[in-house]
LOZA-170004 format. One record per residue (C-alpha): residue number from 1; residue in one letter; x, y, z. Coordinates in pm, whole numbers, plus 50000, padded with zeros to 5 digits. Layout:
<recs>
   resi   resn      px      py      pz
    NUM      A       X       Y       Z
...
</recs>
This chain:
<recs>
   resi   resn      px      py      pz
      1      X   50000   50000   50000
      2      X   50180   50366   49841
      3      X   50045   50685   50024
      4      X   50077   51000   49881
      5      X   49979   51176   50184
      6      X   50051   51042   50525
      7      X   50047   51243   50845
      8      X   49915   51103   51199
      9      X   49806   51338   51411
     10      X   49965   51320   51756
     11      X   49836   51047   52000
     12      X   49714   50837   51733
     13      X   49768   50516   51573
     14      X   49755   50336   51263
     15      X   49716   49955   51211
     16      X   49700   49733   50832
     17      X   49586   49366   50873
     18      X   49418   49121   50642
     19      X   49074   48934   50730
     20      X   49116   48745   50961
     21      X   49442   48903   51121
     22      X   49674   48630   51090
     23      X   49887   48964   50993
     24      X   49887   49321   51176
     25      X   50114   49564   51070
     26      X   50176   49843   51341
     27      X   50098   50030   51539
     28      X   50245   50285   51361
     29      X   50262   50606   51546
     30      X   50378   51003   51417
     31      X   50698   50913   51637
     32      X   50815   50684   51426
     33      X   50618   50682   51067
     34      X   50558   51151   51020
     35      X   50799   51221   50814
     36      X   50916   51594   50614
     37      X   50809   51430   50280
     38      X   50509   51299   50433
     39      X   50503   50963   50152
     40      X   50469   50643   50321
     41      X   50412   50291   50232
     42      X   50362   49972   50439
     43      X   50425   49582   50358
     44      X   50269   49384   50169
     45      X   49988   49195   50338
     46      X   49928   48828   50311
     47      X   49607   48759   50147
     48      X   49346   48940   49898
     49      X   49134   49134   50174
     50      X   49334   49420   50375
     51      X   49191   49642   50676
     52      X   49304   49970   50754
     53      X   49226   50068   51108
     54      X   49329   50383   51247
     55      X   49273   50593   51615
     56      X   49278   50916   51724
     57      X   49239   51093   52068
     58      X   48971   51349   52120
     59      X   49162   51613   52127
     60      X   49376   51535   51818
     61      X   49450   51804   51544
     62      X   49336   51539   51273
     63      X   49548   51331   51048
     64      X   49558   51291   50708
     65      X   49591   50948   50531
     66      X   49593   50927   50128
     67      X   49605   50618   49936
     68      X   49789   50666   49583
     69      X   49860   50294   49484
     70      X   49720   49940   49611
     71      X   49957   49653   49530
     72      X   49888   49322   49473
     73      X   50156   49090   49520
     74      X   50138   48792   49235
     75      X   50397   48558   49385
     76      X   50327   48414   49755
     77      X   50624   48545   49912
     78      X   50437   48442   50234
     79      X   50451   48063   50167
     80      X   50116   47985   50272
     81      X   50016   47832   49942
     82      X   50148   47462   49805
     83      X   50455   47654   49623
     84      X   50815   47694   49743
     85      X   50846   48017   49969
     86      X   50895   48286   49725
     87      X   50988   48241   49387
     88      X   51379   48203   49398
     89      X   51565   47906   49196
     90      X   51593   47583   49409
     91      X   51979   47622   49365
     92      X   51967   47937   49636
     93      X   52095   47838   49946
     94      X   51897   48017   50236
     95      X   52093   48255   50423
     96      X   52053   48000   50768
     97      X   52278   47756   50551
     98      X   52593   47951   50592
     99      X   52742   47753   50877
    100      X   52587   47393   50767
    101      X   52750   47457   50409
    102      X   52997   47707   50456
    103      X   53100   47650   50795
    104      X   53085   48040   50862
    105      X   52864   48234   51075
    106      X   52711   48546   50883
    107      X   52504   48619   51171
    108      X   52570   49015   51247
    109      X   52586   49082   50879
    110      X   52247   48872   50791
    111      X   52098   49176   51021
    112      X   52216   49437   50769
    113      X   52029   49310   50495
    114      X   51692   49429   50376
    115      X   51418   49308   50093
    116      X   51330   49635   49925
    117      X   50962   49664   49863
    118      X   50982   49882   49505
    119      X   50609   49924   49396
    120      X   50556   49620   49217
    121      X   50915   49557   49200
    122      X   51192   49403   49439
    123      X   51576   49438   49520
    124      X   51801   49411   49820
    125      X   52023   49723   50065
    126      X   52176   49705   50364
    127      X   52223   49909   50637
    128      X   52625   50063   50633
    129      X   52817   50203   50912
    130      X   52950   50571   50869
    131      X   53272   50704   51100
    132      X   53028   50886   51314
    133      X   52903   50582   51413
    134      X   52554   50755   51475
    135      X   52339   50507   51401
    136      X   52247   50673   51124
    137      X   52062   50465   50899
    138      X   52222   50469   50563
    139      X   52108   50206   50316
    140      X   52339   50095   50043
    141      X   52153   49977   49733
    142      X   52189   49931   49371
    143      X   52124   50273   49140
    144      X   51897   50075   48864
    145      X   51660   49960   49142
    146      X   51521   50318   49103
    147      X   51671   50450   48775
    148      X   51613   50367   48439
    149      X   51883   50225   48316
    150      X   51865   50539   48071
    151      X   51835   50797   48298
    152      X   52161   50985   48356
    153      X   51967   51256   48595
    154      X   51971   51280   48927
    155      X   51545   51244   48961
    156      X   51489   50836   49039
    157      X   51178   50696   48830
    158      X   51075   50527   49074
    159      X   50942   50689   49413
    160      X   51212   50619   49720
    161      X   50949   50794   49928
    162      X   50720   50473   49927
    163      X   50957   50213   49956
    164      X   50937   49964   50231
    165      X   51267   49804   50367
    166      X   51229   49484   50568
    167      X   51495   49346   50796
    168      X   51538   48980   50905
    169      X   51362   48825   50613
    170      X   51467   48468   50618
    171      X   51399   48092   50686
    172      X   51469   48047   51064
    173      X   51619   47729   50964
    174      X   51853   47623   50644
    175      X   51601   47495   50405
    176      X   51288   47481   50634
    177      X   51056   47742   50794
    178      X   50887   48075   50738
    179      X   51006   48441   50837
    180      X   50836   48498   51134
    181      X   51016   48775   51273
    182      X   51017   49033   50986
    183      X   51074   49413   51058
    184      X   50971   49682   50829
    185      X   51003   50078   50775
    186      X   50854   50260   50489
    187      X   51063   50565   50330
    188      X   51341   50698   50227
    189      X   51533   51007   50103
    190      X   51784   50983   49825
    191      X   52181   51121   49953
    192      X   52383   50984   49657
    193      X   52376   50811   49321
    194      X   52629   50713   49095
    195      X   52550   50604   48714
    196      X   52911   50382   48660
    197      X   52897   50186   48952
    198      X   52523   50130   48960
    199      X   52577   50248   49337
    200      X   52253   50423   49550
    201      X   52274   50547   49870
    202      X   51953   50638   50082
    203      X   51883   50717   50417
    204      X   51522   50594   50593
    205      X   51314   50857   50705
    206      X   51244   50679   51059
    207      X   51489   50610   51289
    208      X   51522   50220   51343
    209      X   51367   50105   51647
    210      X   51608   49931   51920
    211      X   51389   49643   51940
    212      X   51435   49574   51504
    213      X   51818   49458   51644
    214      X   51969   49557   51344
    215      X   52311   49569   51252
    216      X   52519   49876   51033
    217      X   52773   49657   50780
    218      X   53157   49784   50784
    219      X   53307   49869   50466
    220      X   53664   49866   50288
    221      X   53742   50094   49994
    222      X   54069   49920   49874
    223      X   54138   49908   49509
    224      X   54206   49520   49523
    225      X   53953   49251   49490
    226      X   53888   49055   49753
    227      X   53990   48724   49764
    228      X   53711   48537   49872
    229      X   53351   48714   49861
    230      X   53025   48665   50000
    231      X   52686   48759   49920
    232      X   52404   48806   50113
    233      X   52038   48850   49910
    234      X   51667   48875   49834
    235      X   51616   48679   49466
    236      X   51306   48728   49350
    237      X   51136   48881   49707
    238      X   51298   48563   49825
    239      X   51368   48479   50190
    240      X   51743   48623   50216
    241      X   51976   48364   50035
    242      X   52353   48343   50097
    243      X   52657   48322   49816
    244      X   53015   48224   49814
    245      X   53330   48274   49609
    246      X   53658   48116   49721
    247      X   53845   48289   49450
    248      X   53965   48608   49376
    249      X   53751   48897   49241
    250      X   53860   49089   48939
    251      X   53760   49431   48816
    252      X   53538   49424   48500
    253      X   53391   49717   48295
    254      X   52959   49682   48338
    255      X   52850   49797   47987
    256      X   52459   49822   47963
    257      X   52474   50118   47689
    258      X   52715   50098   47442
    259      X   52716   50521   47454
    260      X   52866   50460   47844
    261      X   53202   50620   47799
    262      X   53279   50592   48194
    263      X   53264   50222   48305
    264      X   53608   50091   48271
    265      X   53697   49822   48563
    266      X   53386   49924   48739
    267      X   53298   49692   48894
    268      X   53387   49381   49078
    269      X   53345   49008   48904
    270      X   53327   48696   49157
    271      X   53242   48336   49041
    272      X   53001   48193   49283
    273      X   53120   47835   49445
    274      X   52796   47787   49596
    275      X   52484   47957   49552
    276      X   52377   48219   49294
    277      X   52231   48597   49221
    278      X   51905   48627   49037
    279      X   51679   48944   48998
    280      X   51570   49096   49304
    281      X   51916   49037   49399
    282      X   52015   49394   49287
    283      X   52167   49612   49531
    284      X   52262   49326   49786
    285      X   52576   49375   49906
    286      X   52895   49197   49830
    287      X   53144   49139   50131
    288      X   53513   49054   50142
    289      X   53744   48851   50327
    290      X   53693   49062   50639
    291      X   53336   49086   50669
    292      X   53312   49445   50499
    293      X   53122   49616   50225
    294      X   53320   49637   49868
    295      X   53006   49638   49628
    296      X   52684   49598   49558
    297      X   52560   49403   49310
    298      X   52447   49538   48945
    299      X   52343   49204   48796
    300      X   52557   48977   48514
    301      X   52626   49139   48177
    302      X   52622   48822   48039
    303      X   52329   48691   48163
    304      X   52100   48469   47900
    305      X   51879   48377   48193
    306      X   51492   48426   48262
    307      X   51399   48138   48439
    308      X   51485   47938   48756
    309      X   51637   47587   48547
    310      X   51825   47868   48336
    311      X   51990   48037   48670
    312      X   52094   47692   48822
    313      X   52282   47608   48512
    314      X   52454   47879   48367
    315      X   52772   48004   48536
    316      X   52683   48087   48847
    317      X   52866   48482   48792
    318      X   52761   48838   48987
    319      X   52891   49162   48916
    320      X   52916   49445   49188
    321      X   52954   49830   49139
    322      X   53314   49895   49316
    323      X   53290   50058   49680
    324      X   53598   50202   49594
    325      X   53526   50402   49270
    326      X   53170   50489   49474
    327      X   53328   50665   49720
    328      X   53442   50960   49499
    329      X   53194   50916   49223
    330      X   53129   51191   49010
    331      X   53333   51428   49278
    332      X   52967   51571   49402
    333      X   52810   51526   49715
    334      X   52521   51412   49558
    335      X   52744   51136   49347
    336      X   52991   51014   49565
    337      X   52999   50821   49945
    338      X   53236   50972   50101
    339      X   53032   51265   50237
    340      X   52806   51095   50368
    341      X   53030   50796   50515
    342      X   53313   50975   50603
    343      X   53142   51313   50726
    344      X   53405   51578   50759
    345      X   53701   51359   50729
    346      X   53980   51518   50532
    347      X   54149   51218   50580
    348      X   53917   50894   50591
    349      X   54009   50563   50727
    350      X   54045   50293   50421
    351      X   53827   50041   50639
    352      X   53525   50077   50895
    353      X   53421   49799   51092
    354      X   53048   49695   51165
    355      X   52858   49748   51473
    356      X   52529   49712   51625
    357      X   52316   50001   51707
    358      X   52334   50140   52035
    359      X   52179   49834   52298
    360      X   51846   49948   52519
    361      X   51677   49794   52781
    362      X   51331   49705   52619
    363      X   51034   49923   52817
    364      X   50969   49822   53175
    365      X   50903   50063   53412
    366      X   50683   49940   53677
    367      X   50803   49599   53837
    368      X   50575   49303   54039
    369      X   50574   49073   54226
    370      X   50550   48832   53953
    371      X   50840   48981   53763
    372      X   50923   49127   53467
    373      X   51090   48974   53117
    374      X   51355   49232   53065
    375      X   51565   49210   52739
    376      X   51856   49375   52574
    377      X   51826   49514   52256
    378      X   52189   49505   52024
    379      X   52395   49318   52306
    380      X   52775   49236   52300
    381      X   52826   48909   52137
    382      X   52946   48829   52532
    383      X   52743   48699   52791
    384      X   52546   48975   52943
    385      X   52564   49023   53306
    386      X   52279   49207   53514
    387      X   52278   49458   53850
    388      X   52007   49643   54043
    389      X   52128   49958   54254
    390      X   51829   49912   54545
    391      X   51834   49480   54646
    392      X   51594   49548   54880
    393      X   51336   49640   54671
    394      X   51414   49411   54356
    395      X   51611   49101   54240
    396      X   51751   48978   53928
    397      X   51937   48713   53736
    398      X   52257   48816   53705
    399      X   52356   48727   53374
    400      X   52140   48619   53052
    401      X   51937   48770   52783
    402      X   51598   48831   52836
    403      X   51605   48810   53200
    404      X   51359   48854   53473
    405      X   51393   49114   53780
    406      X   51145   49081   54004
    407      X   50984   49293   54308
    408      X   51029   49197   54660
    409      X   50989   49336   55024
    410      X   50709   49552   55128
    411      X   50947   49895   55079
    412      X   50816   50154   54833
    413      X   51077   50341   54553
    414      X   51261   50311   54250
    415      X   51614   50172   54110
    416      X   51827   50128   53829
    417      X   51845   49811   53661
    418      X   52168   49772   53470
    419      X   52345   49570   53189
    420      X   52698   49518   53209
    421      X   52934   49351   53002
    422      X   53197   49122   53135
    423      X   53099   49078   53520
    424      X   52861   49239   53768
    425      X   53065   49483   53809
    426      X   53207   49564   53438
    427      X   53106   49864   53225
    428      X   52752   49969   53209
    429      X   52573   49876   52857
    430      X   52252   50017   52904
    431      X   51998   50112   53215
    432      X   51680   50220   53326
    433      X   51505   50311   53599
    434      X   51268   50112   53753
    435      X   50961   50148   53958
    436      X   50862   49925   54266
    437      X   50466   49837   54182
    438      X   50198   49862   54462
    439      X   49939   49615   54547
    440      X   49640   49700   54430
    441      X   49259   49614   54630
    442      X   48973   49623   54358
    443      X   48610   49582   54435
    444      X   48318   49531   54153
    445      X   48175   49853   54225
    446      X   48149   50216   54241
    447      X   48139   50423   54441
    448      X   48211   50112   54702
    449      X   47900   49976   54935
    450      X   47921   49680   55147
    451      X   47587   49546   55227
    452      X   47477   49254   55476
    453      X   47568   48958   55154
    454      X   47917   48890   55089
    455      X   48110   49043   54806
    456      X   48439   48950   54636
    457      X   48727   49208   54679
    458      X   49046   49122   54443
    459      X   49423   49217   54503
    460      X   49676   49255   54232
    461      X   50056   49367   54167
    462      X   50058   49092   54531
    463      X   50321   48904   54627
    464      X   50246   48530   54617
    465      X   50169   48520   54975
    466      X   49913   48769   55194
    467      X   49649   48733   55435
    468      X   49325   48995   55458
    469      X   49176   49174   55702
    470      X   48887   49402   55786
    471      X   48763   49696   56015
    472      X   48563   49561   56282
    473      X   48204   49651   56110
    474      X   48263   49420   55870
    475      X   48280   49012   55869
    476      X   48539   48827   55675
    477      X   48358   48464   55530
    478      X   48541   48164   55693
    479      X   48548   48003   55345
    480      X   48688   48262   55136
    481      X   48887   48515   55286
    482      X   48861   48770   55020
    483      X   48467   48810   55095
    484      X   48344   49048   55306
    485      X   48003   49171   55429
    486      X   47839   49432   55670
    487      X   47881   49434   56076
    488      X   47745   49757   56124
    489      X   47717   50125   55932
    490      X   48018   50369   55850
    491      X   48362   50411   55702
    492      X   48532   50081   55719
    493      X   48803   49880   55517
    494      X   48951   49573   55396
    495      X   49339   49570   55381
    496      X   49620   49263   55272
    497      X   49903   49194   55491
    498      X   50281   49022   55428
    499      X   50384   48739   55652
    500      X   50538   49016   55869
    501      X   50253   49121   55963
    502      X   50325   49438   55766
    503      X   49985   49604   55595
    504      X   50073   49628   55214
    505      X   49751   49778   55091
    506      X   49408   49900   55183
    507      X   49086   49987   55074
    508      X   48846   50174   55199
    509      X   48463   50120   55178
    510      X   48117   50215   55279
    511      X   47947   49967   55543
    512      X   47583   49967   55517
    513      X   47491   50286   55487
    514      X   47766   50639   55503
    515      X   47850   50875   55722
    516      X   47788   51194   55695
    517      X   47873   51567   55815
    518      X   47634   51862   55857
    519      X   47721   52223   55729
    520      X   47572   52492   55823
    521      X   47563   52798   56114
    522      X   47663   52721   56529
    523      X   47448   53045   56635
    524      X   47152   53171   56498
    525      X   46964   53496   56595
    526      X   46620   53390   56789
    527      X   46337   53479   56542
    528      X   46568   53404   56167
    529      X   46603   53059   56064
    530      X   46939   52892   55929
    531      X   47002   52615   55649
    532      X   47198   52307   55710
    533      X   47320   52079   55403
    534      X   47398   51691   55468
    535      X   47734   51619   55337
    536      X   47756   51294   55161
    537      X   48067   51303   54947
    538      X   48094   51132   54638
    539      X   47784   50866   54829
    540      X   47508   51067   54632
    541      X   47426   50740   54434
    542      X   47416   50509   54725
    543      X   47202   50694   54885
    544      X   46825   50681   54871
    545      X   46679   50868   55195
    546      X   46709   51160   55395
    547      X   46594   51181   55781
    548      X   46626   51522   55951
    549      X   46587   51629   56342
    550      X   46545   51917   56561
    551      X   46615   51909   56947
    552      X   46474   52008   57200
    553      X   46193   52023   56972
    554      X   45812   52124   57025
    555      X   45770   52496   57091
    556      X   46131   52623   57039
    557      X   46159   52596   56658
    558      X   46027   52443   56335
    559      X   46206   52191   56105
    560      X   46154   52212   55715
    561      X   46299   51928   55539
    562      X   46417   51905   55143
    563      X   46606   51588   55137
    564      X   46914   51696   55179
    565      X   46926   51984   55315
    566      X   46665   52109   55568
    567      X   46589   52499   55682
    568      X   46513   52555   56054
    569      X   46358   52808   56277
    570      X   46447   52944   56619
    571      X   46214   53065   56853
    572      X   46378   53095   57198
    573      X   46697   53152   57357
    574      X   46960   52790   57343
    575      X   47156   52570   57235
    576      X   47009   52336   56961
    577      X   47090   51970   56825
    578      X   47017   51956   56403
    579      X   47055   51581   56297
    580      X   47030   51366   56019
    581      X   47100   51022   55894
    582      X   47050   50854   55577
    583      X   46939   50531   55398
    584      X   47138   50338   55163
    585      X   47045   50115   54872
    586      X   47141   49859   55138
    587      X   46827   49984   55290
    588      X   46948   50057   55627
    589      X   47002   50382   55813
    590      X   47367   50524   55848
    591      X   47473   50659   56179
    592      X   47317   51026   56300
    593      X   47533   51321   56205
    594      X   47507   51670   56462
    595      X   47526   52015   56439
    596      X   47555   52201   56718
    597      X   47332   52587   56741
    598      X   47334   52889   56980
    599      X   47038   53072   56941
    600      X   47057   53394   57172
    601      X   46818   53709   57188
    602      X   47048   53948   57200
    603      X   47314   54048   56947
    604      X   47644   53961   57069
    605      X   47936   53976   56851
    606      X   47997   53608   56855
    607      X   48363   53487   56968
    608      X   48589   53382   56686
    609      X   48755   53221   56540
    610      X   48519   52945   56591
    611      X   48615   52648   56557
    612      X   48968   52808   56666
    613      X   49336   52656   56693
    614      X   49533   52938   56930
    615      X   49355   53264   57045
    616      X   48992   53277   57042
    617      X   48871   53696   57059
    618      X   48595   53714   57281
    619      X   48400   54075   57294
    620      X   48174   54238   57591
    621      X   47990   54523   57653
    622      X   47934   54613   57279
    623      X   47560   54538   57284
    624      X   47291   54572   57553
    625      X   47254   54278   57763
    626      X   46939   54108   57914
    627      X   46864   54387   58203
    628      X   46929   54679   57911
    629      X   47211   54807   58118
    630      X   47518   54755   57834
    631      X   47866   54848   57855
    632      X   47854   54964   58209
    633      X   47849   54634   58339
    634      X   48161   54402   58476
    635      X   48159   54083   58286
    636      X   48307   53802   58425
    637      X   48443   53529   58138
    638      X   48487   53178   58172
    639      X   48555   52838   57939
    640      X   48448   52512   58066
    641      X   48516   52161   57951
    642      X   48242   51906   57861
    643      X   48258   51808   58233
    644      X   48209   52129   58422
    645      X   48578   52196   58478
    646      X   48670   52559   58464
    647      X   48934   52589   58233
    648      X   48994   52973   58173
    649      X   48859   53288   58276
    650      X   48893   53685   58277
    651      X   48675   53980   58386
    652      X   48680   54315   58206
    653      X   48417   54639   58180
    654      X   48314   54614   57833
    655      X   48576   54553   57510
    656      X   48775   54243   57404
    657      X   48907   53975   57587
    658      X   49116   53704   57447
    659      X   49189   53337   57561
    660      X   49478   53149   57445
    661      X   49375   52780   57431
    662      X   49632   52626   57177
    663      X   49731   52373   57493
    664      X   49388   52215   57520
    665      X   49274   51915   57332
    666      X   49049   51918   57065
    667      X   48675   51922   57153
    668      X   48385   52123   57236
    669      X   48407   52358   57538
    670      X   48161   52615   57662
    671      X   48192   52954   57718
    672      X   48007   53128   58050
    673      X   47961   53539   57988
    674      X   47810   53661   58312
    675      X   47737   54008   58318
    676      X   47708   54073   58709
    677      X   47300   54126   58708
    678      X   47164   53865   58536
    679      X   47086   53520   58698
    680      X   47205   53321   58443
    681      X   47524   53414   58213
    682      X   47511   53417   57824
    683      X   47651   53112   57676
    684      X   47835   53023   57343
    685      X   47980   52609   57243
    686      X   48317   52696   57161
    687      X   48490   52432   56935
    688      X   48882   52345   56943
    689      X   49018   52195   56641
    690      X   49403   52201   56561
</recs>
């Protein structure tokens, strides 16, 4: 599939599957697949039936997703029909055959190579290593792959935007198996072409994911052919097939137009001993003696070949545009390999060794009980060793690749896990930090109401062993200790414990029916009314019934009641109890909730703060009293407790007074204002509250 427009917007996601998703392609996301040309392609799909699915958040900008070209693929490169996988001569040898033929292992340089996905066409890259050895990823490929063989310009026929380079295309085994593990990008941007030595050079437009464990091939620019060569290749959209010469290659001149005046000796001629190169072989690239890059193939000049028989019996010969005549070209950026392998290097090295991109730690951040697989991506050929800066929070293996670190001890924190090459205690490869999970209480509901028939709570992110428990208005069921019902009305809880006896998490729930608080004013002039609001948190839908009081009742007041809140009336000098409970879809009555009210005849500025913490301001003598005499009275001030115990106490003629009660306990206390004629003082419920 070739898009001419492809932009995701952020947060989004973009999948490609066929019917019955036996293949799913993606996610892709704008990290990775945005791009500045915005052209993008993805892999062909196995089957005649392809799904495009694709998410966005609600508050994304939009994307935009154009389809220029559909593809169908005429050759089961898949292998799921009768026929041989792909459509490569039987005298191939899979790539998975180099050590049971050749007795060599091609392993790091078998992760270089790609299948190039061409519209309808195929051919072969690989990833090369530049002196920066920035992982950036160049891919070396054959010119005619996108060039008419005609074309002397420097504008491809054929769109690099769209093409789709796959990594680790091959039989698992030699000779048996399917590519399971095949890795695709889509997109590239052109850096450097060169007409005489066939040679391409492109750079992907994505950035290769760590987890794609890819490798970037060395090269060697010498002038002398190597003397023994091996090729590693896609025939035909073929699973990657491996080639070997044992003698000496020797330079040739490639002549496809007789009008070439530029092609002498350039390229490289080897004589394969085993295996061959076929079409779709194109750009794969040749390597010498020492495992680096001197060509890439342009084809055989000679070739009278067009079918498989014909390839298996002719002389098995593949000629390569020269590395070494690439690398200056046609003296231009745009024509030669040096600028972009050898960036500002007056003086480049002659050879470059290969290396794998930089090794990760695949994502884990939050570690259980039950572990974590943790693998590095692009490790040392070495055994990989494994250390955790915080043991008494995690453990881990300490050497192998993946390995599992796993949570332990009831602590709470973070670490860094580390990969180290040679020993414990050798150089860091990669790291990451690493979260200790918490155990986690669930319950089938919301918000949560225990009622008087068991329900099921459920832990996770546990260790393996715990033990529950519950607040004591609540039973635990004998036969399953992770049930729980009512014992009463309130705030309770369940909680797990460690065989320590150490709580490791809790939840709290509603028993029966909820508590509840009452807002609303502690004095009220006699003769106005005041409005108090039952405060019910986040209970509103467990709650079905209201139930409001008034004390001391008949002939001092009147209740109105509106569910939940109520308005009330004072009629007479006191102090006043406003209650209310309410019912629960458990259908039983919650506890009673207070609020405490002064009503008082007179005016008084009322003390405050109130509730107060430190100094509470008390003020006399600014209003007439009972007896109408006012400010020329002596008042006599004085806080008791709950029990009758005088606590504090002043006199004064009128003005403020101010008691310091930061060193009692919380609670309610009551204040005693006597103004020297009366028989009984004034009196005001003073609360304490830190």
């Amino acid at each position: 599939m070739i898009y001419s427009y492809f932009k995701l917007a952020e947060g989004s996601k973009f999948f490609v599957y066929n019917e019955d998703k036996t293949m799913v392609l993606g996610a892709f996301t704008p990290e990775v697949s945005n791009n500045p040309t915005n052209e993008f392609a993805t892999n062909l799909i196995q089957g005649s039936t392809i799904v495009l699915e694709y998410y966005e958040t609600k508050t994304s900008d939009g994307g935009i997703i154009k389809i220029s070209e559909v593809i169908h693929g005429y050759i089961d490169i898949f292998g799921f029909n009768s026929r041989a996988l792909g459509d490569a001569a039987t005298c191939n040898l899979d790539a998975n055959c180099d050590v049971t033929v050749l007795g060599q292992n091609w392993d790091n340089e078998k992760r270089a190579v790609c299948l190039i996905i061409i519209g309808g066409d195929a051919g072969s890259g690989c990833l090369i290593n530049n002196t920066s050895q920035d992982f950036t990823p160049y891919i070396l490929t054959a010119r005619h792959n996108f060039f008419d063989d005609n074309n002397s310009g420097s504008i491809p026929d054929r769109n690099i935007g769209t093409a789709v380079f796959t990594f680790h295309y091959l039989r698992p085994n030699c000779g048996s198996g399917s590519p399971t593990n095949a890795q695709s990008i889509a997109g590239a941007t052109l850096k450097a072409q060169h007409r005489p030595t066939d040679v391409l050079l492109v750079e992907l437009n994505s950035k290769i994911p760590a987890s794609y464990d890819v490798y970037f091939a060395g090269w060697d620019r010498a002038s002398t052919g190597a003397t023994t060569a091996t090729g590693l290749h896609h025939p035909n959209a073929d699973a990657m097939k491996i080639s070997q010469a044992r003698s000496t290659a020797t330079a040739v001149s490639f002549i496809v137009n007789p009008f070439w005046t530029d092609v002498t000796q350039n390229h490289w001629r080897v004589t394969f001993n085993d295996g061959i190169v076929q079409p779709g072989s194109s750009g794969s690239p040749l390597f010498n003696q020492n495992r680096r890059i001197v060509g890439q193939l342009h084809g055989n000049q000679n070739n009278i070949c067009s079918t498989n028989a014909c390839f298996c019996t002719q002389t098995p010969v593949g000629e390569y545009g020269r590395f070494d005549l690439s690398w200056t070209g046609g003296g231009t950026n745009g024509s030669r390999l040096s600028n972009w392998l050898a960036p500002n290097l007056s003086s480049p090295p002659q050879t470059l060794d290969g290396t794998y991109s930089a090794a990760s730690i695949s994502a884990v951040s939050t570690v259980c009980y039950n572990g974590s697989s943790v693998t590095l991506y692009n490790p040392p050929l070495s055994i990989v060793y494994w250390t955790v800066d915080n043991p008494n929070l995690f453990t881990v293996a300490s050497s192998g690749n993946p390995i599992t670190v796993t949570r332990i001890g009831t602590g709470t924190g973070s670490a860094v896990l580390s990969a180290r090459n040679g020993s414990t205690s050798g150089p860091v490869i990669a790291s990451t930090n690493i979260t200790a999970c918490t155990p986690v209480i669930n319950f089938n509901g919301s918000p949560t109401l225990v009622c008087s028939t068991y329900v099921q709570f459920y832990v996770s992110n546990a260790p393996t062993s715990y033990t529950w428990g519950c607040s004591s208005n609540l039973l635990q069921d004998p036969n399953n200790p992770g049930k729980f019902k009512s014992n009463g009305v309130g705030s309770g809880y369940v909680f797990i414990k460690n065989s320590s006896n150490v709580e490791l998490a809790r939840y709290n729930v509603v028993v029966g029916a909820p508590e509840i608080t009452i807002s609303g004013p502690t004095s009220v002039a006699v003769g106005s009314s005041g409005s108090f609001t039952a405060d019910i948190g986040n209970n509103t839908a467990i709650v079905t019934q209201y139930a409001w009081a008034f004390h001391p009742g008949s002939g001092s007041g009147a209740l109105y009641d509106y569910g939940n809140w109520a308005n009330v009336y004072f009629y007479s000098d006191g102090y006043y109890q406003v209650s209310c409970q309410v019912k629960s879809t458990c259908n039983v009555w919650g506890p009673w909730a207070f609020r405490y009210v002064n009503a008082y005849s007179y005016s008084p500025s009322p003390p405050y703060p109130n509730p107060v913490s430190d100094i509470l301001n008390i003020e006399t003598g600014t209003n007439a009293g009972a007896n109408g005499q006012g400010a020329n009275l002596t008042y006599d001030v004085r806080l008791y407790d709950g029990y009758g115990n005088l606590l504090l106490q002043q006199s004064n003629r009128g003005g403020m007074l101010q008691f310091n009660v930061s060193a009692l306990p919380d609670g309610i206390y009551y204040l005693h204002i006597y103004d020297g004629v009366s028989a009984t003082p004034e009196m005001q419920q003073i609360v304490v509250q830190h």
